[in-house]
N, C-alpha and C positions, 0 to 999 in steps of 0.2 A: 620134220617139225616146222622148218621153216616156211616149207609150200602150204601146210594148215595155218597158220599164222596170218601170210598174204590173203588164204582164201578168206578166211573171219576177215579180216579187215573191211574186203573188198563188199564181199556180203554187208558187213555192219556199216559201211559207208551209202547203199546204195539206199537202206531204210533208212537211213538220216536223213538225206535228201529226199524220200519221199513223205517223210514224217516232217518234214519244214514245210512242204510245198503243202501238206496236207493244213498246216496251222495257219494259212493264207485269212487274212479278214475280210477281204474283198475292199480295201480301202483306198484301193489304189496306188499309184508311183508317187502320189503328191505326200502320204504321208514317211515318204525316203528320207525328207529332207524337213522332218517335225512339224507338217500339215495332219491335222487328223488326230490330232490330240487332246480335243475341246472334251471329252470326256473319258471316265476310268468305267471299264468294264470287268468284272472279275470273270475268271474260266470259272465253267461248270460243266459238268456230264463228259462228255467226251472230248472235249475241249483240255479239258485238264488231267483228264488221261493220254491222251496224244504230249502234251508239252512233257509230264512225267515220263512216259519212253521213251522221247526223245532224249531228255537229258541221260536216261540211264543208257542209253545206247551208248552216248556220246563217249560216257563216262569208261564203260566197257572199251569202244574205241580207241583211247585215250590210254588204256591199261596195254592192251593187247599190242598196241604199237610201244611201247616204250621195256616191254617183256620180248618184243620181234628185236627191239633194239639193243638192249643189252645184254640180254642173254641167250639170246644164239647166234654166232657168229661162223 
């Protein structure tokens, strides 16, 4: 139970990272440090479905380690 636990994680960790890298704006490193904020842009199409999986991964994520953590020992 515990080696399916690690392997989800690992899995569900690797789409988060691709699913951040995917949500990139092309804005550059300047906007690291609150450059690049002169306007609001809302997500649309696929843009906002990328940000929704990712949180729900995260979320998943977030479950699966703390279910790896307390109850199986």
């Amino acid at each position: 139970m515990k080696n399916i636990l690690l392997l989800a994680n690992i899995v569900l960790s690797v789409i988060i990272v691709v699913l951040i890298l995917v949500q990139g704006r092309g804005a550059g490193l300047g906007s690291a440090w609150g450059g690049g904020g002169e306007f609001f842009q809302t997500r649309r199409g696929i843009e906002k479905i990328t940000l929704q999986l990712t949180v729900i991964f995260i979320v998943l994520f977030f479950i699966i380690s703390l279910v790896n953590l307390f109850l199986v020992k």
